[in-house]
C-alpha positions as CSV (number, residue, x, y, z in Angstrom):
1,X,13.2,-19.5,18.5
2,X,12.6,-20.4,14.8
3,X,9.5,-20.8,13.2
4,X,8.7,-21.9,9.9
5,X,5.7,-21.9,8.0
6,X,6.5,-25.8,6.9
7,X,3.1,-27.1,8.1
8,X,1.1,-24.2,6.8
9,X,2.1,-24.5,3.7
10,X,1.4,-27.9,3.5
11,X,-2.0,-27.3,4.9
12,X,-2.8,-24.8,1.8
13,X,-1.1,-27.9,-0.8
14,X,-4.0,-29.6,0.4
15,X,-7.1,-26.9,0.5
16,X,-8.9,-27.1,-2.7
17,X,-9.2,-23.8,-4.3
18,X,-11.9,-22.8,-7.3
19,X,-11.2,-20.2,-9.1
20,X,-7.1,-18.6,-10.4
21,X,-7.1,-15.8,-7.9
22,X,-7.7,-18.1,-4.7
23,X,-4.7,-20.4,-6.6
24,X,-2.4,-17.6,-6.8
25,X,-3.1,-16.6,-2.8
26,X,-2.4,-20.1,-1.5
27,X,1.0,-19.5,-3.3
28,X,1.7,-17.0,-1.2
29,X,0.1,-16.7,2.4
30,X,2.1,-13.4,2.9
31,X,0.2,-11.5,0.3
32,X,-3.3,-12.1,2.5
33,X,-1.2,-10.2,5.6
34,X,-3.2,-7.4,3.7
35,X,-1.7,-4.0,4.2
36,X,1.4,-5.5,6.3
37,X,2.4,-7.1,3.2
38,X,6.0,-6.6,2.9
39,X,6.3,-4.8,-0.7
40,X,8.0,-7.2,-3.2
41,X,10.2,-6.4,-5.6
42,X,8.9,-5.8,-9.0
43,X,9.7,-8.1,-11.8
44,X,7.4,-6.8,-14.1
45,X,8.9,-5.7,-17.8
46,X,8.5,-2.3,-19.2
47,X,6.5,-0.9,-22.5
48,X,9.0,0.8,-24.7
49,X,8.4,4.4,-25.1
50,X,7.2,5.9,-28.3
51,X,10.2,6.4,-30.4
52,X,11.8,9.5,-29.7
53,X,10.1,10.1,-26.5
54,X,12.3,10.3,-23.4
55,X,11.1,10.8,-19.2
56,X,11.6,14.4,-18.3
57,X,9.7,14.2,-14.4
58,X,8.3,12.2,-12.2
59,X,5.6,12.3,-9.9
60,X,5.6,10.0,-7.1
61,X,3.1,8.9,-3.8
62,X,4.4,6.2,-1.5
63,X,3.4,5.2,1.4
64,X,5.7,4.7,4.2
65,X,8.0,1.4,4.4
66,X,7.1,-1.7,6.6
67,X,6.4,-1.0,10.7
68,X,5.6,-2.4,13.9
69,X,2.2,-3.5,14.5
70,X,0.6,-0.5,16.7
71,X,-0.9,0.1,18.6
72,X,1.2,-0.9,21.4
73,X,-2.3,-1.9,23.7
74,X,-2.7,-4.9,21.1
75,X,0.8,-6.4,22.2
76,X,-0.3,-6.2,26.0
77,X,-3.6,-7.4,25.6
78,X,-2.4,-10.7,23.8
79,X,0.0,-11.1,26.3
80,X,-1.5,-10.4,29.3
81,X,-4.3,-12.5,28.3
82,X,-2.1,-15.6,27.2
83,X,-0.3,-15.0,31.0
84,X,-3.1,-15.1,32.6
85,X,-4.7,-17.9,31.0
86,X,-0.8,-20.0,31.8
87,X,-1.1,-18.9,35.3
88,X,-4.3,-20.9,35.8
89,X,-3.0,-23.6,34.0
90,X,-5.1,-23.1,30.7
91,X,-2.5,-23.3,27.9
92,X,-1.9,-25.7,25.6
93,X,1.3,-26.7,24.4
94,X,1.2,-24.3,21.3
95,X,-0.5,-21.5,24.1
96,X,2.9,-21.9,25.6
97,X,4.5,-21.7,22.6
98,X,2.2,-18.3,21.8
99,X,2.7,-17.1,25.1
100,X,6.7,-17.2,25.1
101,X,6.8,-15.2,21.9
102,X,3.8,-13.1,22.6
103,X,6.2,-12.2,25.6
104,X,8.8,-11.5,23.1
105,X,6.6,-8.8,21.3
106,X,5.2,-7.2,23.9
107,X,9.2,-6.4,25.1
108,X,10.6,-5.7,21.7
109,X,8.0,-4.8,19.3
110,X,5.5,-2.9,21.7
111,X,8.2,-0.2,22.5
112,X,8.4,0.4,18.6
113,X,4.8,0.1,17.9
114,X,4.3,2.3,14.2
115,X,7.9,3.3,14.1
116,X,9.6,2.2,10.5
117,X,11.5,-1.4,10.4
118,X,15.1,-1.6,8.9
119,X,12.7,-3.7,6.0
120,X,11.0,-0.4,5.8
121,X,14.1,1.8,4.7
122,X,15.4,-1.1,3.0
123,X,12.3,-1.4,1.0
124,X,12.1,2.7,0.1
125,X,16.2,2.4,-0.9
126,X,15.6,-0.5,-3.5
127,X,12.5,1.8,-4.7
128,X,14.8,4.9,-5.9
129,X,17.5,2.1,-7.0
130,X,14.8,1.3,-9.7
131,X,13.6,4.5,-10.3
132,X,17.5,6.0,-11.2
133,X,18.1,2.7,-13.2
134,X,14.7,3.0,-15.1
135,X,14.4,6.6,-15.6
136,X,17.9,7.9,-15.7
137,X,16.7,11.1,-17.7
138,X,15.4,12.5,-14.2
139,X,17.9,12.0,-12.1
140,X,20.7,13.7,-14.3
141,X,23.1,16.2,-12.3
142,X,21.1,19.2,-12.9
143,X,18.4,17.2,-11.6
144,X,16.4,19.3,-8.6
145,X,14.0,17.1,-6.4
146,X,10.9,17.8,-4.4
147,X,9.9,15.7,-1.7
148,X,7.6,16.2,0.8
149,X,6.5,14.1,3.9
150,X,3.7,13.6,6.1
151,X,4.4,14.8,10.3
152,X,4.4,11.1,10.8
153,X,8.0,10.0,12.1
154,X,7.6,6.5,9.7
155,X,7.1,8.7,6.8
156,X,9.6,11.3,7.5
157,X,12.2,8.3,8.2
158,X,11.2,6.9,4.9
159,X,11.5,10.5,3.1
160,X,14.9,10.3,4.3
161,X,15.9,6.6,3.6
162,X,15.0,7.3,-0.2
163,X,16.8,10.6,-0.5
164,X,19.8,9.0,0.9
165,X,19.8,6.7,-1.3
166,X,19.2,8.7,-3.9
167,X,21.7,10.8,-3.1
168,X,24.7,8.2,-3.0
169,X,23.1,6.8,-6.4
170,X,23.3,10.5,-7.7
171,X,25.2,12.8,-5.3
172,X,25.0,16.2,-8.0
173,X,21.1,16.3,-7.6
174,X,19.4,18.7,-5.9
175,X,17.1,18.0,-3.4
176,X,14.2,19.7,-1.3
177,X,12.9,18.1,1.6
178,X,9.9,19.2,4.2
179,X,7.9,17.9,6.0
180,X,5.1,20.3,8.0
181,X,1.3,20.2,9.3
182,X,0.7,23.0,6.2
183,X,2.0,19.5,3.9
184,X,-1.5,17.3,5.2
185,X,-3.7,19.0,3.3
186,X,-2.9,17.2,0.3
187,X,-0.4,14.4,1.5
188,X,-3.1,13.3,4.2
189,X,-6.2,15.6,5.0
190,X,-8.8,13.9,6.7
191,X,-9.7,12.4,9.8
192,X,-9.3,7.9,9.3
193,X,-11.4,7.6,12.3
194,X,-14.2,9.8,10.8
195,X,-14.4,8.3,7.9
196,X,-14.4,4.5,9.4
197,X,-17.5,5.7,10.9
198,X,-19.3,7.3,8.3
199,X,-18.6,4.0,6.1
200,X,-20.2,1.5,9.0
201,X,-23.7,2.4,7.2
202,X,-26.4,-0.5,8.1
203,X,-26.3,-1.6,4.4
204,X,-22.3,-2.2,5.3
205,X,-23.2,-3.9,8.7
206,X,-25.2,-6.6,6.7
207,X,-22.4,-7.3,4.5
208,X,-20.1,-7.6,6.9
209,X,-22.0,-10.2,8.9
210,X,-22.3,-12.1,6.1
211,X,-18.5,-11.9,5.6
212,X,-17.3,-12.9,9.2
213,X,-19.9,-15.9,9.2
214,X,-17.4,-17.6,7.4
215,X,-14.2,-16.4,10.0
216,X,-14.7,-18.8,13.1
217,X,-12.2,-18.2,15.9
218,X,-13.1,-21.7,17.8
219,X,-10.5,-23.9,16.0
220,X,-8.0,-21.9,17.1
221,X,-8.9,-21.0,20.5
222,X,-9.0,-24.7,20.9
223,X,-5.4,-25.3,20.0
224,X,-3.9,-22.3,22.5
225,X,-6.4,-23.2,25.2
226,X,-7.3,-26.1,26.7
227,X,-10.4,-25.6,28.6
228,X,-13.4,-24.3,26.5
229,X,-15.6,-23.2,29.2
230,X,-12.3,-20.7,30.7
231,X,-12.6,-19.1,27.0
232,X,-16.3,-18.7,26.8
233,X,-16.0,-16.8,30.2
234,X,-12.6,-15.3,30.1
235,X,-11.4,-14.5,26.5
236,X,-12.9,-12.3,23.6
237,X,-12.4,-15.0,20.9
238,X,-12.8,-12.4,18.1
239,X,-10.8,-9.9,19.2
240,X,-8.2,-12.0,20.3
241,X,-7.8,-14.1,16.7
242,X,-8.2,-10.7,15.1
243,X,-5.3,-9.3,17.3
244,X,-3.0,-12.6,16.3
245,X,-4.1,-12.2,12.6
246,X,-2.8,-8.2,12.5
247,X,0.3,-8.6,15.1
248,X,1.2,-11.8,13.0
249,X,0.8,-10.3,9.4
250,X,3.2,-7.4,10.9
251,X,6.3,-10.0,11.4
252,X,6.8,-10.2,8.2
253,X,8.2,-6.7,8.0
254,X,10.6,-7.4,11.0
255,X,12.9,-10.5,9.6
256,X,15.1,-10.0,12.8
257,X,12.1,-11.5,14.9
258,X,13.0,-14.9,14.4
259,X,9.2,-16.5,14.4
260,X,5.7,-16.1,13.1
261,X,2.3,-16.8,13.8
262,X,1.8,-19.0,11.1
263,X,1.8,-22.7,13.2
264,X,-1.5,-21.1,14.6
265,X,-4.0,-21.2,11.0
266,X,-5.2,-23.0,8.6
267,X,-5.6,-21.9,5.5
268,X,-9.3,-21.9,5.8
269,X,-9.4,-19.7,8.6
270,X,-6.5,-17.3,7.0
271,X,-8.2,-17.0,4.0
272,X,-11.7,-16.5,5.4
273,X,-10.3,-13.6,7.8
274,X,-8.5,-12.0,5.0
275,X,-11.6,-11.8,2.4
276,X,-13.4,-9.7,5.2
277,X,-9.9,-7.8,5.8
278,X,-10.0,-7.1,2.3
279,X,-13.6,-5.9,1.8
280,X,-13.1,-3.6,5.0
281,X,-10.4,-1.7,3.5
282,X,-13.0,-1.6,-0.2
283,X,-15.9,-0.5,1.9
284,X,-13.8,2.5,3.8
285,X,-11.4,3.8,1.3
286,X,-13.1,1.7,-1.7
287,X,-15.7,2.4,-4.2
288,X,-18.4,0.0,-2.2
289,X,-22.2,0.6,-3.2
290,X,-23.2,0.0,0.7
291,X,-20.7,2.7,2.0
292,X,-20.8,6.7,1.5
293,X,-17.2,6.5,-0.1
294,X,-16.5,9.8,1.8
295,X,-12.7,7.9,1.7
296,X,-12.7,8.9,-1.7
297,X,-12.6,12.6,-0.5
298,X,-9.0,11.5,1.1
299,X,-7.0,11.6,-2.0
300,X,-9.0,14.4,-4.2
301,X,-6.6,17.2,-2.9
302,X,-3.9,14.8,-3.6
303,X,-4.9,14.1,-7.7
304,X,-5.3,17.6,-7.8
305,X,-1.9,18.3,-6.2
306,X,-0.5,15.6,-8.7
307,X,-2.4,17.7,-12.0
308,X,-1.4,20.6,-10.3
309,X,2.4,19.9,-10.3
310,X,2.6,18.6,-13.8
311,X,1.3,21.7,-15.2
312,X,3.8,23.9,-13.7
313,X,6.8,21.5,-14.7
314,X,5.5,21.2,-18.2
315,X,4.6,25.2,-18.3
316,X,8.1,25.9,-17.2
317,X,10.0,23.3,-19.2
318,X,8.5,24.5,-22.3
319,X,9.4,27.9,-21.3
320,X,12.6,29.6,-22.7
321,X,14.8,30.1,-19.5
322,X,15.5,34.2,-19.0
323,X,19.0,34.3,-19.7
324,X,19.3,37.9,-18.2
325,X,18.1,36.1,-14.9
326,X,20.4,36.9,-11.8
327,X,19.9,33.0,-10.6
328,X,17.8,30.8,-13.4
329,X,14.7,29.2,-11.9
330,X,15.2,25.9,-11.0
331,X,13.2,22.9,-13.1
332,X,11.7,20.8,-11.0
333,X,12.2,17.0,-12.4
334,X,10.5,14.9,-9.6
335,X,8.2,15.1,-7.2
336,X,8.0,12.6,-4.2
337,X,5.5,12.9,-1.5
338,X,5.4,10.5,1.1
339,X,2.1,9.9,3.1
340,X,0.1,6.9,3.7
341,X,-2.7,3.6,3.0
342,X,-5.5,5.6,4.0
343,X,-4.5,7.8,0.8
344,X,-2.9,5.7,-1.5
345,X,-6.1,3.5,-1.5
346,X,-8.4,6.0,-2.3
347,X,-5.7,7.8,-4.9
348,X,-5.8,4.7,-6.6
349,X,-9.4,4.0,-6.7
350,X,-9.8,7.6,-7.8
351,X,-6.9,7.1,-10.7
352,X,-9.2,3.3,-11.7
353,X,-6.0,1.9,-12.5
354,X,-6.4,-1.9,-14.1
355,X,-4.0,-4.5,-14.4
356,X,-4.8,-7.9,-15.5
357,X,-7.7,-9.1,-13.1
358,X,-7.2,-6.0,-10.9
359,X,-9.2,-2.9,-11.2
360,X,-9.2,-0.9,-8.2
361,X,-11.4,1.7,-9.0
362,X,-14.4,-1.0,-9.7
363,X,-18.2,-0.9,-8.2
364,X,-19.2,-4.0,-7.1
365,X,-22.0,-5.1,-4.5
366,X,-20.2,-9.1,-4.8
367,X,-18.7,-8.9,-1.3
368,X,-18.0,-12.7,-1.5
369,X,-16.2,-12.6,-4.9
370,X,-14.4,-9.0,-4.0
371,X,-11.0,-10.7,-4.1
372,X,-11.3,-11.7,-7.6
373,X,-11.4,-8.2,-9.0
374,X,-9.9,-6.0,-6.0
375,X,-7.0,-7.2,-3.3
376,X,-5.6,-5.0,-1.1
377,X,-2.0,-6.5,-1.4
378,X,-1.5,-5.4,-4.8
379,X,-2.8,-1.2,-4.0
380,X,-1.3,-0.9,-0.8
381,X,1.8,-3.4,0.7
382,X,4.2,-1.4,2.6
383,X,5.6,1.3,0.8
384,X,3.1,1.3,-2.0
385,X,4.0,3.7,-4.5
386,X,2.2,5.5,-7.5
387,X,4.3,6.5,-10.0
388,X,3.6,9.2,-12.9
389,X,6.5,9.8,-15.6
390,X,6.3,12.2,-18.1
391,X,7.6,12.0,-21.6
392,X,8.5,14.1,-24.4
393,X,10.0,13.9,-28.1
394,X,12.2,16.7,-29.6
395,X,10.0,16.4,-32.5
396,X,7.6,19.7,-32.9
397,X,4.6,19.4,-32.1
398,X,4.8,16.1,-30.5
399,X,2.6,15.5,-27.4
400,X,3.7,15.2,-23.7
401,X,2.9,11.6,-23.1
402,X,2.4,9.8,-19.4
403,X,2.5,6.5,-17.9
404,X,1.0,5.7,-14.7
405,X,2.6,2.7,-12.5
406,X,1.3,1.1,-9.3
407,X,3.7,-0.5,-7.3
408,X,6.2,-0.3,-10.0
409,X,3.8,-1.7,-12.4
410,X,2.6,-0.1,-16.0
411,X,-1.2,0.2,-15.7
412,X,-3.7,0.2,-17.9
413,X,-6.2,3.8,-17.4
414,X,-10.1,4.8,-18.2
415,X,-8.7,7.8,-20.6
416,X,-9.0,7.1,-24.4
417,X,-7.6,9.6,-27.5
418,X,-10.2,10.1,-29.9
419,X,-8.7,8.6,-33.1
420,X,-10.7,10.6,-35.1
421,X,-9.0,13.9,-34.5
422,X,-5.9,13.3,-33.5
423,X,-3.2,10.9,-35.5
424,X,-1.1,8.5,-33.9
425,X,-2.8,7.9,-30.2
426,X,-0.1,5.9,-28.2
427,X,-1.1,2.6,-27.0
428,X,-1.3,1.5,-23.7
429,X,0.6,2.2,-21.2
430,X,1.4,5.7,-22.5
431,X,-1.4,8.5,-22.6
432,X,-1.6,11.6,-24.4
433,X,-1.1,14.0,-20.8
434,X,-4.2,16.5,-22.5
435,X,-6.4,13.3,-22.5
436,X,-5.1,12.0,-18.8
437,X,-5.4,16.0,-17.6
438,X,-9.1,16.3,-18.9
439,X,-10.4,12.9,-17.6
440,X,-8.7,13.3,-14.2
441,X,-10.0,17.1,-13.6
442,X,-13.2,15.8,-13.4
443,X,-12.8,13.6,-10.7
């Protein structure tokens, strides 16, 4: 059963739009599937290094590769309450049609509920294809990797996709892998729930109301049922359009399932659900004025993990190796850790990275207008990455520079070089690594 998206594209051709953001979303209806976003390949061009400056490491947090919807309750509930409505004779033709794939899903996808997609490893292997293309200097064959994974089997199965990879692209490289509960601490340390409910403060609840005033699920549930009354006393409207919106944003990590869920919106109602999506995920893992931003506290051990790590490499590469050393100690060139959203959001919040319109580590209290300055698509699609590489110059005396890239993506930091003591400050992208060490220690 193919499904295209013909008629909701032409629905957002015709939905006036007021501002360059909103433009650019219509363009793509994927990129408001919010975290399910499928990560896109970059076509971004990069800043030239300083001359004489070459990479020397890498440090690296992604988050795991496209998955199932889970959990696998949401499946069954959509189905079993599409069944039951067809068994009473409640459906509309596009119910049916809702119902027969809902069916589908609740067979094929519930079963695999969170576990990785082949989009998922496909999407980590075209990740370390660009990172040995780009920053060859890393990878050479005396090259020894780090990489570390969080106890969830997505991550751990997208660890292994990119060292595979990585290993046919350069098979001489030496490579650590682990993956252990002692790992969370810094790859994913806190409790999601907890902090979901320590960010629903009543100053949050008011926001939020005023955000889903503007989602209406009654459209909709007119066009899958056909008896208003039987939904009033039968169906949860909300829950059930939310539970289409999620399980539908998640196809699009799955191109073997053959449909979507797109014949069900317009793009009022898309866009309206995703602007409260989107300020959700700034209010729990975001720097939101009307929440405690204890999500924050999920990536500090992480940037300290990250500050940690670059001292050692740059302590021991400056180091003259012990020639009289039994087995010489091994120079760690990358470091990959591979975790999750509920860290890379707050990582990069903490980091306040800024690219064009986007800053992600911005205070606002302009729930409405969010979208314009923070988007959840561009911090955290599946497997979101933030990249850190290192440079130095053979020159004496020369600085070790860093660049910081989201997404594969040269960002712009909050870390300046005072020009009056130091000569020649890089420009932007590359920071002095004393300046980016300093600012970032006191996070």
């Amino acid at each position: 059963m193919k499904k295209t998206a013909f008629l909701l594209f032409l629905a957002v051709a015709c939905f006036a739009q007021n501002d360059s953001i909103k433009t650019e979303i219509t363009q793509d209806f994927r990129k408001m599937g919010s975290n399910y976003y499928a990560y896109p390949t970059p076509t971004a061009k990069y800043t030239k290094a300083p001359a004489g400056y070459k990479p020397f490491y890498l440090s690296h947090y992604g988050r795991h590769g496209s998955r199932f919807h889970q959990p696998a309750d949401h499946y069954h509930a959509l189905y079993n309450t599409l069944a039951k409505a067809d068994s009473l004779g409640k459906l509309t033709e596009l119910g049916k049609s809702l119902l027969e794939r809902a069916k589908y899903l609740d067979e094929y996808a519930a079963p695999r509920a969170g576990d990785l997609t082949q989009l998922g490893v496909a999407q980590h292997q075209g990740i370390v294809k660009r990172m040995v293309k780009n920053f060859p200097e890393v990878f050479k064959n005396d090259a020894y990797v780090e990489a570390y994974a969080s106890t969830s089997v997505r991550c751990v199965v997208s660890m292994a996709a990119f060292l595979e990879e990585l290993h046919a692209q350069k098979p001489k490289v030496e490579i650590h892998q682990e993956s252990g509960k002692y790992l969370m601490s810094f790859i994913s340390p806190l409790d999601f729930g907890k902090i979901i409910g320590d960010s629903n403060t009543p100053a949050w609840q008011k926001e939020n109301e005023k955000l889903y005033s503007h989602v209406n699920p009654t459209r909709m549930m007119r066009a899958i049922f056909n008896n208003s009354s039987y939904v009033k006393k039968n169906v949860d409207a909300g829950d059930l359009f939310s539970k289409i919106y999620e399980i539908g944003n998640s196809l699009q990590g799955s191109p073997e399932i053959e449909f979507s869920f797109d014949d069900l919106w317009t793009a009022e109602d898309y866009t309206a659900r995703w602007h409260a999506q989107n300020a959700w995920w700034y209010s729990v893992l975001g720097n939101n004025p009307f929440a405690k931003k204890q999500g924050l506290d999920n990536a500090r051990p992480l940037l300290k993990n990250v500050l940690d790590e670059a001292d050692k490499v740059i302590a021991a590469d400056t180091t003259k190796a012990d020639k009289t050393a039994a087995k010489p100690a091994k120079k760690t060139t990358a470091t990959l850790r591979f975790g999750h959203d509920t860290v890379i959001f707050p990582f990069a919040v903490l980091l306040q990275l800024e690219n064009g319109s986007m800053n992600t580590g911005i205070e606002t209290a302009d729930m409405e207008n969010l979208h314009n300055v923070w988007r959840d698509y561009e911090i955290s699609p599946m497997a979101a990455n933030v990249q850190f590489i290192f440079y130095k110059s053979a020159k004496k005396g020369s600085p070790i520079l860093v660049k910081v890239m989201l997404n594969e993506i040269e960002q712009k930091l909050p870390v300046t070089c005072d020009t009056a003591t130091v000569k020649n400050c890089p420009s932007a992208p590359y920071y002095r690594w004393e300046d980016v060490r300093a600012f970032y220690r006191k996070n």
